[in-house]
Every structure is written in structure tokens, then in C-alpha cells.
NUDREN-473773 format. One record per residue (C-alpha): residue number from 1; residue in one letter; chain; x, y, z. Coordinates in nm, 4 decimals. Example, Ala and Ser with C-alpha at 12.3 -4.5 7.8 and 13.67 -1.06 7.14 Angstrom:
# NUDREN-473773
<atom 1, 'A', 'A', <1.2300, -0.4500, 0.7800>>;
<atom 2, 'S', 'A', <1.3670, -0.1060, 0.7140>>;
//
This chain:
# NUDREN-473773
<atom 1, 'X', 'A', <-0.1156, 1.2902, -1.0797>>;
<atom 2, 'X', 'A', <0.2500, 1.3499, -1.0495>>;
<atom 3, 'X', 'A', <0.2996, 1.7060, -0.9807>>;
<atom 4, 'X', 'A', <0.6585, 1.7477, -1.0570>>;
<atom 5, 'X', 'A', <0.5459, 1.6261, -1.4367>>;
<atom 6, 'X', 'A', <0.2927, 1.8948, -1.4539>>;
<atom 7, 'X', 'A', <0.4770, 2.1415, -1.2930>>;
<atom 8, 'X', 'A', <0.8044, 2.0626, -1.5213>>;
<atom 9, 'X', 'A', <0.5275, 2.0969, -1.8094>>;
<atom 10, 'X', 'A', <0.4248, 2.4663, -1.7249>>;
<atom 11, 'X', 'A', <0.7567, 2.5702, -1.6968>>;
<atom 12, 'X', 'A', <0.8461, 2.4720, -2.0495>>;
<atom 13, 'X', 'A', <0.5209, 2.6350, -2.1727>>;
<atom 14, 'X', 'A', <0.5865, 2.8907, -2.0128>>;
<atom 15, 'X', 'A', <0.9254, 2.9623, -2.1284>>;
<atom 16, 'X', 'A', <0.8499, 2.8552, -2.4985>>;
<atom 17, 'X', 'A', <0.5444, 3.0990, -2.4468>>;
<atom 18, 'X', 'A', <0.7943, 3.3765, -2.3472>>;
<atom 19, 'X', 'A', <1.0690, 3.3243, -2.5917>>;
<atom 20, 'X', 'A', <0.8192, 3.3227, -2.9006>>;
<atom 21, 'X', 'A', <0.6301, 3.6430, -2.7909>>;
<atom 22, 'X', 'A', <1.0478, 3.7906, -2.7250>>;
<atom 23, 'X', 'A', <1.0745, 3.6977, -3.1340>>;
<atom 24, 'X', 'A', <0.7658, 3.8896, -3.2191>>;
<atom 25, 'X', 'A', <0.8726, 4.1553, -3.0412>>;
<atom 26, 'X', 'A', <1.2292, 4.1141, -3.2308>>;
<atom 27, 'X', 'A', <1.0190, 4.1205, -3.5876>>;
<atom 28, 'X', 'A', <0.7938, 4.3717, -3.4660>>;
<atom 29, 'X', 'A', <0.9307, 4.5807, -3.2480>>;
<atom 30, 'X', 'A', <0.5723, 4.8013, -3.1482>>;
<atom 31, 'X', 'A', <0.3289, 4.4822, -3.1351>>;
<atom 32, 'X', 'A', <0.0347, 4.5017, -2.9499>>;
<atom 33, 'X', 'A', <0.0013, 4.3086, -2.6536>>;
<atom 34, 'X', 'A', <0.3656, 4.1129, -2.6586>>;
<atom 35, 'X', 'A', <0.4526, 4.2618, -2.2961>>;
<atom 36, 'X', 'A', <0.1489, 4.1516, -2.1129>>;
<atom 37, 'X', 'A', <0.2086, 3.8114, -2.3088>>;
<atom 38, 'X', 'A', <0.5886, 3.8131, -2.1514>>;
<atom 39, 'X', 'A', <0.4207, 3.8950, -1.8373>>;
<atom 40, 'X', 'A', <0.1695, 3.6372, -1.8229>>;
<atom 41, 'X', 'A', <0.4286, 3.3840, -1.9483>>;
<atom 42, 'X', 'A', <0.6571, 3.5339, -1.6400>>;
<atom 43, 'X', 'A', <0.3774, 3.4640, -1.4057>>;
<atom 44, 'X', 'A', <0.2946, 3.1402, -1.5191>>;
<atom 45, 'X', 'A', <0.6627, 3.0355, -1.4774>>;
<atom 46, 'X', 'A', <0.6709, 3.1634, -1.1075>>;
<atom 47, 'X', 'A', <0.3649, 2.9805, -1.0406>>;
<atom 48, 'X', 'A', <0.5068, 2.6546, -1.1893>>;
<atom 49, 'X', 'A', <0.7942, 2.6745, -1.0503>>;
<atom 50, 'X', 'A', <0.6131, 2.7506, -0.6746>>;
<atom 51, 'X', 'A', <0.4415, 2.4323, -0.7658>>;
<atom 52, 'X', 'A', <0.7602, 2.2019, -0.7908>>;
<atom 53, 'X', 'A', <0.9365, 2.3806, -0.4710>>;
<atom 54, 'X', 'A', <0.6185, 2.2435, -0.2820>>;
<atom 55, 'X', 'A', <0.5953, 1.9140, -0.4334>>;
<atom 56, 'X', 'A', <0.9987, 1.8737, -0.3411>>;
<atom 57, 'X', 'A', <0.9099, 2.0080, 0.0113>>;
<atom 58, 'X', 'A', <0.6017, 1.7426, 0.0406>>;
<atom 59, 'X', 'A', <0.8370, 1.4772, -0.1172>>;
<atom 60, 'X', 'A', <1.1117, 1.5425, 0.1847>>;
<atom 61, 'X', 'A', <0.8264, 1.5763, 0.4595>>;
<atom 62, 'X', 'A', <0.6815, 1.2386, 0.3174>>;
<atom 63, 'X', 'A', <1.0304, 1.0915, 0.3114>>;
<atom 64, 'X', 'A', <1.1133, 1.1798, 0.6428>>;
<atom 65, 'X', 'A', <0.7861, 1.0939, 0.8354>>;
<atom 66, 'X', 'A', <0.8813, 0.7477, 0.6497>>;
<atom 67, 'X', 'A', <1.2333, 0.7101, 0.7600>>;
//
């Protein structure tokens, strides 16, 4: 499993997730539930992007102990 691919993955879910609940909001500006939708999409995004700062970190340690 290649965790930059995932992790790349989730982040553009996660930002396609955001930007279509940001047109909802645009259409309908009193929607139920968009916000918590941003948020979740927000949250996802940070945890994504938490994920590739690891893998990159574990990449450079494996890189190193190999050098």
C-alpha cells in the first residue's frame, strides 16, 4: 500500500467534498447540515494531509538509515 497515493486520494476527496457542500451553500444559503459537512471535509483534509507529512518523514528516516 503506498501511502502517499492514499493520502493524495483523501485530500482530493476531501477538497471536492468541501467545495461541493461551499456550492450548496451558494444555492441555498440556510441548508441543513452544509457546515458540519465543510467541517468534516476540513477534518478529513487535516488528517490526510497528517498522513503524507508522516509517510515523507518515514520516507527520509528510511532513506537515511540506508545511506
Amino acid at each position: 500500500m503506498n501511502a502517499h497515493a492514499v493520502a493524495a486520494a483523501g485530500i482530493a476527496a476531501a477538497a471536492d467534498r468541501f467545495e461541493a457542500s461551499a456550492r450548496r451553500t451558494a444555492a441555498a444559503p440556510l441548508a441543513d447540515g452544509e457546515t458540519i459537512e465543510r467541517l468534516g471535509a476540513r477534518i478529513t483534509l487535516e488528517a490526510n494531509a497528517s498522513v503524507l507529512r508522516t509517510a515523507d518523514e518515514m520516507t527520509g528516516a528510511l532513506l537515511d538509515v540506508l545511506a
